[in-house]
N, C-alpha and C positions, 0 to 999 in steps of 0.2 A: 257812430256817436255813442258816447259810452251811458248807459242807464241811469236816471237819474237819483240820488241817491235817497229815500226817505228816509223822515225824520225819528230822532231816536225818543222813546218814553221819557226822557225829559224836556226835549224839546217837547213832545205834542203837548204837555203838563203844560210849559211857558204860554204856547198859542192858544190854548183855552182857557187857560186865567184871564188873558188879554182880551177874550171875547168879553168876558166876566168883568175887566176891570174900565175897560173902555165903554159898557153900555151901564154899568151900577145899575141892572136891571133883574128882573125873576126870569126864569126860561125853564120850561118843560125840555124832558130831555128828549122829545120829538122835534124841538127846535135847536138844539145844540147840537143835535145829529145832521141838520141842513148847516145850521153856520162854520162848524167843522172843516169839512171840504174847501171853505177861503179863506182858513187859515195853513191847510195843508195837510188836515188831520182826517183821515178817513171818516164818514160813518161808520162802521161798521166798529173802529176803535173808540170811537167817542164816549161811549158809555162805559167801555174800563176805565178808561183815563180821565174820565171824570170820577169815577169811586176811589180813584186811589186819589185822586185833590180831596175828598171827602174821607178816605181814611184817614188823610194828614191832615185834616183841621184847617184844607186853605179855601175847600167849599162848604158852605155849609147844606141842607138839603131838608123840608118839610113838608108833611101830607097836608093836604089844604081838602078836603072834601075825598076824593080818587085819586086827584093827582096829585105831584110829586115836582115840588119846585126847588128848584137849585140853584144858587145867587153867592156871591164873594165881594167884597169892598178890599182895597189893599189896604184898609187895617186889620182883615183880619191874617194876611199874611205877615203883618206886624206883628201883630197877638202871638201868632202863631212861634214867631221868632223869635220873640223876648221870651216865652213859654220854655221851649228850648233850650234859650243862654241860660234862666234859671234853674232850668233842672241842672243844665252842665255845671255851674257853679256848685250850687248844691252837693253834685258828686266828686269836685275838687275838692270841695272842702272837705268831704265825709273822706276822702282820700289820705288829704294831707293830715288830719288829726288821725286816723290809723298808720300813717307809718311813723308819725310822731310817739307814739304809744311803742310801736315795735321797736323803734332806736332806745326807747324807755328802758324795753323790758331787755334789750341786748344788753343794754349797761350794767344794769342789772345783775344781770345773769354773769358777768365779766368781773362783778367784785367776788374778790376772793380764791379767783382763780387765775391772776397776775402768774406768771411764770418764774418757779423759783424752786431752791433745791428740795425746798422740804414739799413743794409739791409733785417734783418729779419722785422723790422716795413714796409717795405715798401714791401714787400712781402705778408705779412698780409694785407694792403692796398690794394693791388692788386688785391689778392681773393675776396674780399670784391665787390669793383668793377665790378669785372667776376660775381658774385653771384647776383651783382643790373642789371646787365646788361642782364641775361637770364630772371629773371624774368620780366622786361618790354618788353624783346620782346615775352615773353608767354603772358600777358597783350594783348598786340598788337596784337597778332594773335585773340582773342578775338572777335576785333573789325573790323577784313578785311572783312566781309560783307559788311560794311557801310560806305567801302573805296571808294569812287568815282570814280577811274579808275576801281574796279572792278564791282561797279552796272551800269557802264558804259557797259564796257563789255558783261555783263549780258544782259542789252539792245539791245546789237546791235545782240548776239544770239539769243534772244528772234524774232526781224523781222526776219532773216537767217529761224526761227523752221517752224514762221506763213506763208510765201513766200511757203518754201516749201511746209508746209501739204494745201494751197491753191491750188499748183502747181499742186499734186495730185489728188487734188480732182477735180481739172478741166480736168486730164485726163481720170477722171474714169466715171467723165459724155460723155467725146468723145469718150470714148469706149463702152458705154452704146448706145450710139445713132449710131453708127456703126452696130454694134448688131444690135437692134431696125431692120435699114433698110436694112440690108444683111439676118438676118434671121428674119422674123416677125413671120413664123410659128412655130418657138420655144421660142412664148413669155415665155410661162412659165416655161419651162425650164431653164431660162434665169433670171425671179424673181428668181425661188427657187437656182438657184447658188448664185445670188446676195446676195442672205440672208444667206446662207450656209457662207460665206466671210465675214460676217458683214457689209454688203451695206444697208441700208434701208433705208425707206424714206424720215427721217428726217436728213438726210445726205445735209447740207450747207456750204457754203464757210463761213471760218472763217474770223468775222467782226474785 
């Protein structure tokens, strides 16, 4: 015999409304967890399946001292439904006055540009235009080396590079002379890391 099939999340919705609409009474959800099962609806599902009737607005649900009561009338699956068709109207409407407004501004946008010779000449023109106008700024890009605000620029990175690698190098002599007089008996230890580094002699401040 083949397994019987259980009921899908909107079914078990229907059969516990029906608990709800059939007794027009309060119930603790320790009791809707027992009436559950003869409608076909697990315990163990009954209390999702009741938050989501309670997410939608077809249960309603309130603290009363500790506990926690959960009750439905089918007007408020009415409420619930008119609620609904008026928001949906609402966003037809808001719908149809916005593409009312787009056909507006298409038409709009359509005068003045009917198709005709003196707008294709002027169209051609146009291209024309576009087509003088990339090639001078490729032109131009050419010549931005020799733009004055950028060999300007240039300049003032150029002090910013010499500053710093002076900066350097005046550290590396105080760390040398550090050296020097904290360790003197690892003078050579101390060339041959230098050189290992690329430190050598002819290491001066840039003029």
């Amino acid at each position: 015999m083949s397994k019987k099939r259980g009921l899908s999340l909107e079914e078990k919705r229907e059969q516990m409304l029906q608990i709800f609409y059939e007794s027009q009474d309060f119930f603790l959800l320790k009791e809707l967890e027992k009436l559950g099962p003869k409608k076909g609806v697990i315990s163990q599902s009954v209390k999702d399946v009741v938050q989501s009737l309670v997410d939608d607005d077809l249960v309603l649900k309130d603290k009363i001292g500790t506990s926690v009561y959960f009750w439905s009338l089918p007007s408020c699956a009415g409420n619930q439904l008119r609620n609904t068709r008026s928001k949906l109207e609402s966003d037809l409407s808001s719908s149809r006055n916005r593409f009312a407004e787009l056909i507006e501004q298409r038409d709009n946008l359509k005068k003045g540009r009917e198709e005709s010779d003196e707008r294709e000449v002027a169209l051609v023109e146009l291209k024309a235009v576009e087509l003088q106008h990339n090639k001078l700024k490729e032109e131009l890009a050419c010549y931005v080396d020799n733009d004055p605000a950028a060999v300007e620029q240039m300049k003032v990175a150029i002090e910013v590079a010499h500053s710093a690698a002076n900066r350097w190098t005046d550290n590396i002599f105080t760390l040398q002379q550090w050296c020097s007089t904290n360790f003197p008996q690892a003078k050579e230890q101390l060339e041959h890391l230098y050189k290992e580094v690329g430190i050598t002699d002819d290491l001066e401040y840039l003029q």
